[in-house]
Each structure stands twice: as C-alpha cells, then as structure tokens.
PyMOL commands that place a pseudoatom at each C-alpha (Angstrom):
pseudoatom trace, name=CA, resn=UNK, resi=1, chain=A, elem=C, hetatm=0, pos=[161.948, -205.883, -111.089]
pseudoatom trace, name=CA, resn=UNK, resi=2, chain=A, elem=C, hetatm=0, pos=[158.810, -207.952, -112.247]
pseudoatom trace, name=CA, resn=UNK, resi=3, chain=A, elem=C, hetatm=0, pos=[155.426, -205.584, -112.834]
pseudoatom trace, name=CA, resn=UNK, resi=4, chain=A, elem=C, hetatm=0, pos=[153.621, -207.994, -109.824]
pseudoatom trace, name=CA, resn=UNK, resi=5, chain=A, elem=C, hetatm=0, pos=[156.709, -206.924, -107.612]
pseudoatom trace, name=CA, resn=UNK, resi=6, chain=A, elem=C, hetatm=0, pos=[156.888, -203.383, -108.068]
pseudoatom trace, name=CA, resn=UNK, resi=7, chain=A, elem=C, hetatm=0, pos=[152.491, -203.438, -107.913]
pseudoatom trace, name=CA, resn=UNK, resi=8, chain=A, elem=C, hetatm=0, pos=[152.957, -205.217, -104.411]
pseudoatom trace, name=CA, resn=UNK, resi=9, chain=A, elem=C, hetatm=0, pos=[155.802, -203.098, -102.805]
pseudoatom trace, name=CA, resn=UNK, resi=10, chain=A, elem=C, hetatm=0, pos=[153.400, -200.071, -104.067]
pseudoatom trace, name=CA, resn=UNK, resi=11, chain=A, elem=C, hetatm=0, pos=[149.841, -201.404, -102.788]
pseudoatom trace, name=CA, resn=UNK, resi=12, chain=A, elem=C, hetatm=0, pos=[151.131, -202.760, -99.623]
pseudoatom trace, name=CA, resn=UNK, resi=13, chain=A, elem=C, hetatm=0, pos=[150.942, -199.126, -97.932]
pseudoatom trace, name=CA, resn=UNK, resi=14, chain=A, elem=C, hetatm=0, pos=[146.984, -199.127, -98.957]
pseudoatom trace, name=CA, resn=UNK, resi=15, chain=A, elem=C, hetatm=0, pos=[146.774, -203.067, -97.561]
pseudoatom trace, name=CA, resn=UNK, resi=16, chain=A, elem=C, hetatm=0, pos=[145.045, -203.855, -94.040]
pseudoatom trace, name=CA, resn=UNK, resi=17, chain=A, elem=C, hetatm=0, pos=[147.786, -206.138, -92.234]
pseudoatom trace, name=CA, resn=UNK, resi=18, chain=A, elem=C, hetatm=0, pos=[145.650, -208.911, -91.809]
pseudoatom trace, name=CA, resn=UNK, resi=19, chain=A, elem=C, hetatm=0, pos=[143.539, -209.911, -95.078]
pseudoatom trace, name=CA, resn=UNK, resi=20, chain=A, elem=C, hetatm=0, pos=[143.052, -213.790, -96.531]
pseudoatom trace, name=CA, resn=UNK, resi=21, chain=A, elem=C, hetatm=0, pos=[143.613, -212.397, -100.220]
pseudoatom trace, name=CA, resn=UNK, resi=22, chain=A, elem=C, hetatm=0, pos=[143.858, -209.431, -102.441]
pseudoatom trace, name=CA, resn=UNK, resi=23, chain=A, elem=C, hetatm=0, pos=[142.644, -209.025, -106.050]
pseudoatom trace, name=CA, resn=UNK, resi=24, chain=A, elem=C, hetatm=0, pos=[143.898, -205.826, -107.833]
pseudoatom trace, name=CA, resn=UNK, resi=25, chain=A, elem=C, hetatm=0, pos=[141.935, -204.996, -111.140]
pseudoatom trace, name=CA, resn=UNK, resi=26, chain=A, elem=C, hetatm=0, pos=[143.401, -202.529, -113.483]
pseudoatom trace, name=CA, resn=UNK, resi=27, chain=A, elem=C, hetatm=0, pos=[142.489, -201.316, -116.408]
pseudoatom trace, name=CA, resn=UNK, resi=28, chain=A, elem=C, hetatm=0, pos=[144.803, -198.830, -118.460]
pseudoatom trace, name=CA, resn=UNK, resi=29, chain=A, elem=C, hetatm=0, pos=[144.902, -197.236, -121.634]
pseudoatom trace, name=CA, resn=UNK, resi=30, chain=A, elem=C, hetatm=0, pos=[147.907, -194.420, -122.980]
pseudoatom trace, name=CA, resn=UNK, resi=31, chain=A, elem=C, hetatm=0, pos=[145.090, -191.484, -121.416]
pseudoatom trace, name=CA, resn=UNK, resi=32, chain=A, elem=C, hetatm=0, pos=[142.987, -193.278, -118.146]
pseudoatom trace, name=CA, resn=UNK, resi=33, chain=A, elem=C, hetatm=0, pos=[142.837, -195.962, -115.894]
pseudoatom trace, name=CA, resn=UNK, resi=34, chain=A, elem=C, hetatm=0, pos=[140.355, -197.752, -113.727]
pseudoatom trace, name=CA, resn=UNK, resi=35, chain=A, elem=C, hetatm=0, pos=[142.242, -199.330, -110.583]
pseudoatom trace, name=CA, resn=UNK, resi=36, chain=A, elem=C, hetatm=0, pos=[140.697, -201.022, -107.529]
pseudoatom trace, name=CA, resn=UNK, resi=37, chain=A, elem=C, hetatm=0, pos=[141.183, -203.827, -105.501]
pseudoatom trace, name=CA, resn=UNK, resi=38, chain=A, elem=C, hetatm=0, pos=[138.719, -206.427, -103.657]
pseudoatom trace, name=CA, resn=UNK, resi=39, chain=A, elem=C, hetatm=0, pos=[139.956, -207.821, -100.011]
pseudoatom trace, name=CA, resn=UNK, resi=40, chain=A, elem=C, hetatm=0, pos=[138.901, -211.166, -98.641]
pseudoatom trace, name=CA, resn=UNK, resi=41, chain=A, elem=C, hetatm=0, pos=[139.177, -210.882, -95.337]
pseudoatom trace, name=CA, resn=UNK, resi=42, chain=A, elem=C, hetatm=0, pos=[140.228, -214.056, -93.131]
pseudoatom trace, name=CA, resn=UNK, resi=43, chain=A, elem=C, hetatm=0, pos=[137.330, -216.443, -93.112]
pseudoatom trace, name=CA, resn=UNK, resi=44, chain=A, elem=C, hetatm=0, pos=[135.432, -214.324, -95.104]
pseudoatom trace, name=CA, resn=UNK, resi=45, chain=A, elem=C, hetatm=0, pos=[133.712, -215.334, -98.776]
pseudoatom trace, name=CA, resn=UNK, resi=46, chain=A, elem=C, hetatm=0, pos=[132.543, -212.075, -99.670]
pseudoatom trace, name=CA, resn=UNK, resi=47, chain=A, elem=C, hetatm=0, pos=[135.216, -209.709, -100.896]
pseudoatom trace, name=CA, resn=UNK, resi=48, chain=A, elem=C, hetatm=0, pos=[135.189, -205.731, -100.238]
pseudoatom trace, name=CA, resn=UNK, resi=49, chain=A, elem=C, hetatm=0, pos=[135.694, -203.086, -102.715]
pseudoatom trace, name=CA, resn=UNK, resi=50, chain=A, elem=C, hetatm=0, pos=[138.816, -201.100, -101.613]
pseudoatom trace, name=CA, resn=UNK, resi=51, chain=A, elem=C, hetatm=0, pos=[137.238, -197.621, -101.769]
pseudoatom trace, name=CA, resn=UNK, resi=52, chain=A, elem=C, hetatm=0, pos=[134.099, -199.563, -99.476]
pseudoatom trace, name=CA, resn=UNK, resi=53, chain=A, elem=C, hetatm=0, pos=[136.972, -199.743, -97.158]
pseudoatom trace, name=CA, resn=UNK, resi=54, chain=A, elem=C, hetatm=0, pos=[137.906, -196.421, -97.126]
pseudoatom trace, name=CA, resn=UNK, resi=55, chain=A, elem=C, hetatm=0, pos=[134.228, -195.183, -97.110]
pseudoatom trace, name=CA, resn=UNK, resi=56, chain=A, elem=C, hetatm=0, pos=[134.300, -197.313, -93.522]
pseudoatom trace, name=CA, resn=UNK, resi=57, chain=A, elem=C, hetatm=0, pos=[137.609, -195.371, -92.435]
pseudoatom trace, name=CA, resn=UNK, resi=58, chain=A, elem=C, hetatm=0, pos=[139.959, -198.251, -92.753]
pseudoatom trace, name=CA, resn=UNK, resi=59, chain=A, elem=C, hetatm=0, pos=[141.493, -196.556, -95.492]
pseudoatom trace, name=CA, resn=UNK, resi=60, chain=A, elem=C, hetatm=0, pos=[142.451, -193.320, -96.618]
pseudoatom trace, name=CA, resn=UNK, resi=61, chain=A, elem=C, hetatm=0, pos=[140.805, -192.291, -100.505]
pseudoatom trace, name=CA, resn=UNK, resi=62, chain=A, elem=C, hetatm=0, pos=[142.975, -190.262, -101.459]
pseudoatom trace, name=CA, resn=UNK, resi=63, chain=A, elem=C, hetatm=0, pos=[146.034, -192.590, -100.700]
pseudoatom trace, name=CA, resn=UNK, resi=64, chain=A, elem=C, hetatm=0, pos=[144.547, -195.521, -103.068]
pseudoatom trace, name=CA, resn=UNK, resi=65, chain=A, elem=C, hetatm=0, pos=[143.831, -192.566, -106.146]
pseudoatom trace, name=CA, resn=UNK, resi=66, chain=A, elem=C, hetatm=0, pos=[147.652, -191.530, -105.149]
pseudoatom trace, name=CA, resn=UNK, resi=67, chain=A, elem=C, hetatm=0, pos=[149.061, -195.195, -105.486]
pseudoatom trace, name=CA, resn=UNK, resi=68, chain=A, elem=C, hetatm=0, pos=[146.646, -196.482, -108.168]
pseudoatom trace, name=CA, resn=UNK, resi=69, chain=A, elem=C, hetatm=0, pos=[147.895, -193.635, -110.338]
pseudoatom trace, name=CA, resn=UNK, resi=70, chain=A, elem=C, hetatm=0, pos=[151.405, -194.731, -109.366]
pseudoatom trace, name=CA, resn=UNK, resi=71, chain=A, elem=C, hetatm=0, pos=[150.157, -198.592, -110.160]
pseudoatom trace, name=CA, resn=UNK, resi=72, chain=A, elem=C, hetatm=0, pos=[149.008, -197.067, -113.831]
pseudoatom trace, name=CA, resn=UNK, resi=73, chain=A, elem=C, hetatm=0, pos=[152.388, -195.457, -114.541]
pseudoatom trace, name=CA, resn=UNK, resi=74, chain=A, elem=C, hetatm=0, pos=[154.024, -198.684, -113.947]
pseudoatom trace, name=CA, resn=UNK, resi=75, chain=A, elem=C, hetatm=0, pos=[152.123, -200.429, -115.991]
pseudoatom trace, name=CA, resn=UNK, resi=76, chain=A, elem=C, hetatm=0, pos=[152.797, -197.989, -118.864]
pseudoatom trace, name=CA, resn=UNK, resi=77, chain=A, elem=C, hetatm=0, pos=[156.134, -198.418, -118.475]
pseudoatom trace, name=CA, resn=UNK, resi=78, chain=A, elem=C, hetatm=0, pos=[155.893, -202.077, -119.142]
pseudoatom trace, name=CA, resn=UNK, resi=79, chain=A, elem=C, hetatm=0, pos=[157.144, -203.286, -122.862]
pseudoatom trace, name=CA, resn=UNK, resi=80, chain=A, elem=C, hetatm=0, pos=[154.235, -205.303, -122.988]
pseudoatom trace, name=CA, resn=UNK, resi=81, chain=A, elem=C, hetatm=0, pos=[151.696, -202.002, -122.128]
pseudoatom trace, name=CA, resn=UNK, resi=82, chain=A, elem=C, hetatm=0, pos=[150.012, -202.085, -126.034]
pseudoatom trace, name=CA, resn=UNK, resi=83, chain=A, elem=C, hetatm=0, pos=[149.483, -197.939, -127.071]
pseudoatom trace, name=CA, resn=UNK, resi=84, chain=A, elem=C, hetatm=0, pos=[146.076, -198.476, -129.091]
pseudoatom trace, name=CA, resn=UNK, resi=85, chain=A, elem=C, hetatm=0, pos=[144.336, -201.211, -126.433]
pseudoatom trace, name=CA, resn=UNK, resi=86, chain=A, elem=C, hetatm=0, pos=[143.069, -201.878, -123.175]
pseudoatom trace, name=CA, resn=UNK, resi=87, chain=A, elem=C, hetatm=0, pos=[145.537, -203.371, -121.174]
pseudoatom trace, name=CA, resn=UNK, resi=88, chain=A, elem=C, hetatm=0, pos=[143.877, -205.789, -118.154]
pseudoatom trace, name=CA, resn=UNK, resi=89, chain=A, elem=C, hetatm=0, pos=[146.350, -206.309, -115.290]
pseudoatom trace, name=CA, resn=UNK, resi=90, chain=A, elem=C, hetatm=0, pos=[145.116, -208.378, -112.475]
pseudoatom trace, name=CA, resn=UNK, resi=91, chain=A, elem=C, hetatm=0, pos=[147.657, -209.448, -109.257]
pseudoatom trace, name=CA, resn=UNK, resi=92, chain=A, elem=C, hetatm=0, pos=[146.179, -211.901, -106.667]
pseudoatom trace, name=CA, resn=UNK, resi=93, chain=A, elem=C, hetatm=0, pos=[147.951, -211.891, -103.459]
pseudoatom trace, name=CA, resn=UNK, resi=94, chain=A, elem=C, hetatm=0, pos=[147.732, -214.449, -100.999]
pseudoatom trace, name=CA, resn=UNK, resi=95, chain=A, elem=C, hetatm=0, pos=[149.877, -215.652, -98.231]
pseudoatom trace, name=CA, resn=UNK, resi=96, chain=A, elem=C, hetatm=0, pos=[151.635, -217.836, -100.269]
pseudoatom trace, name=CA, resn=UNK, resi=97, chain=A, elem=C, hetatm=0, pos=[151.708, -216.338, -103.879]
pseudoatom trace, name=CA, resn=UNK, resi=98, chain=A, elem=C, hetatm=0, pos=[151.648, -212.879, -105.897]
pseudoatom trace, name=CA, resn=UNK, resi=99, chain=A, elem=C, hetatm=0, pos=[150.410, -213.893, -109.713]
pseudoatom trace, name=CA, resn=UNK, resi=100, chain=A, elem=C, hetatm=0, pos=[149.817, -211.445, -112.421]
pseudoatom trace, name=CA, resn=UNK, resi=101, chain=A, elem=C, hetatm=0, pos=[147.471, -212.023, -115.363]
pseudoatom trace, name=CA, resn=UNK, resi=102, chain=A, elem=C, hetatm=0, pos=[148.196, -209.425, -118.448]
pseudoatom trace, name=CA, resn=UNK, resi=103, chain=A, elem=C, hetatm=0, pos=[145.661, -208.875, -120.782]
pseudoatom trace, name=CA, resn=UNK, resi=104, chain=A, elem=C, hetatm=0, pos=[144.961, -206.355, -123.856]
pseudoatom trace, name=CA, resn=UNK, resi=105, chain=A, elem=C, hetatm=0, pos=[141.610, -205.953, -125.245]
pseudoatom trace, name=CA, resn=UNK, resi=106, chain=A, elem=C, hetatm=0, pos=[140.558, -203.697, -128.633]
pseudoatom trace, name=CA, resn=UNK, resi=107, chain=A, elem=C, hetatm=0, pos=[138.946, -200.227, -127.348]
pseudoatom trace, name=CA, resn=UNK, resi=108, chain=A, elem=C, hetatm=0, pos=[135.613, -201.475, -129.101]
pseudoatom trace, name=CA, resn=UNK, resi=109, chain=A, elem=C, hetatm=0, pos=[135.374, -204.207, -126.923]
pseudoatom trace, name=CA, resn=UNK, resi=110, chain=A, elem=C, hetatm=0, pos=[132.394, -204.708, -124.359]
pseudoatom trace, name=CA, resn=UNK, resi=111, chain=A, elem=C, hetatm=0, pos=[133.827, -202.861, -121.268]
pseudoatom trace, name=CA, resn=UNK, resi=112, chain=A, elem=C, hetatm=0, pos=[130.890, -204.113, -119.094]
pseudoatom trace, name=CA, resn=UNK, resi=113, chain=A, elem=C, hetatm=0, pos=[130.910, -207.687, -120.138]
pseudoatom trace, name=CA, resn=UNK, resi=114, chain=A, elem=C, hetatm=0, pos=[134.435, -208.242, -119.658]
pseudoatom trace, name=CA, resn=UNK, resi=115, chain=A, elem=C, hetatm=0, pos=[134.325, -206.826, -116.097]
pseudoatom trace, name=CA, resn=UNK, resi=116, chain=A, elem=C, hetatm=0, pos=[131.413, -209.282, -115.547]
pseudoatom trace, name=CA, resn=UNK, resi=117, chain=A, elem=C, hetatm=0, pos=[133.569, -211.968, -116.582]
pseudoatom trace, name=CA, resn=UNK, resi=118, chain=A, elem=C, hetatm=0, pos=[136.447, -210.878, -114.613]
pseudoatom trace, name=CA, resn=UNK, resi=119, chain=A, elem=C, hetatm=0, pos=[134.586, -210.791, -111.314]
pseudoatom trace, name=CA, resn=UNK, resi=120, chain=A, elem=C, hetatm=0, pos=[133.516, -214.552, -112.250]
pseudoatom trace, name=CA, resn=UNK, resi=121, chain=A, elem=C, hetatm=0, pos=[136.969, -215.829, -112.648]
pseudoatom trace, name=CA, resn=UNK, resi=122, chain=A, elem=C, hetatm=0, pos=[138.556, -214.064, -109.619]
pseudoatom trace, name=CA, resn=UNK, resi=123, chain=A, elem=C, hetatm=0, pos=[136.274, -213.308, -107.109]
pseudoatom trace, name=CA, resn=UNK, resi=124, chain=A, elem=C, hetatm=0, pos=[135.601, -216.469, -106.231]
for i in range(1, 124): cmd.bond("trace and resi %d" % i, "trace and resi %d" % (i + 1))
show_as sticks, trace
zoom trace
C-alpha cells in the first residue's frame, strides 16, 4: 500500500467530516517527529492548526499524538525513510486528490527556515 494511502486510512479518524482540504506536515528523524496537520475548512482561506482544533473540542489531543506517532512509524518503515536526515513528508487531501511530497534534509539544515518555506508553498 502507497505511504499517502496508509497516512489517509490512519488520519481519517482525527478528520472533521466536512473540511475543503487537509495539509499533513511531518517531520521525522530515526529518534523524533514533529506531525500536524492544517484544515481548510469549506469556504474558508485561513487554515487551522489541528491541535487549535482540539484546543476548541472538535478534536481529541491525545488521539492526534496517538495517530501521528502511528503516521511516524509508517514513515520509518518506508525504503525511502533516510537513517542520518530529516525526512519531510507532506499529504494534501482534497476532494478530488491525496498527493504526497517526500523530502530529506541534512540535520544541520535551518529547521525554522524550511518550515517558513513550507507554509508558503502549501498553505496557500
């Protein structure tokens, strides 16, 4: 089963049933991870954090650390997942489409600016 298959079947159970689109950002090395996803809503420009969600009871906390720890062993399990780097997965799901973008990054790299950059390409 493709990674963007198994990360949707997973992240559906933490997914409002109505939303416009979905952007999961992940970040894992061999030891951590940083997971969370943004939610357009319908008609709605402005996306919201998934653990803004939960802090607004639409979601339960400790059900998105559950699956995002899930969503990091999957990734790891990937034969692209690179040991030594930072490996950037990103899944947009829409109504019509579920695409992955796979990154790696050196551990040196600018952490902050990269994030910066990846809110610029996908939260748009």
């Amino acid at each position: 089963m493709k990674l963007e298959t198994k990360i949707y079947d997973k992240l559906k159970k933490a997914l409002p049933p109505v939303f416009d689109k979905v952007v999961l950002y992940a970040n894992v090395t061999e030891s951590s991870f940083d997971i969370h996803y943004y939610l357009f809503e319908e008609q709605s420009l402005i996306p919201k954090q998934c653990y803004t969600l939960a802090e607004e009871g639409d979601l339960d906390a400790n059900l998105l650390d559950q699956i995002f720890a899930e969503l990091a062993g999957f990734i790891r399990q990937e034969d692209r997942f690179q040991k030594q780097k930072i490996n950037m997965v990103t899944v947009v799901i829409t109504k019509a489409e579920l695409v992955l973008d796979y990154q790696e990054f050196e551990r040196l790299e600018n952490m902050a600016k990269i994030k910066k950059e990846w809110k610029t390409k996908y939260l748009k």
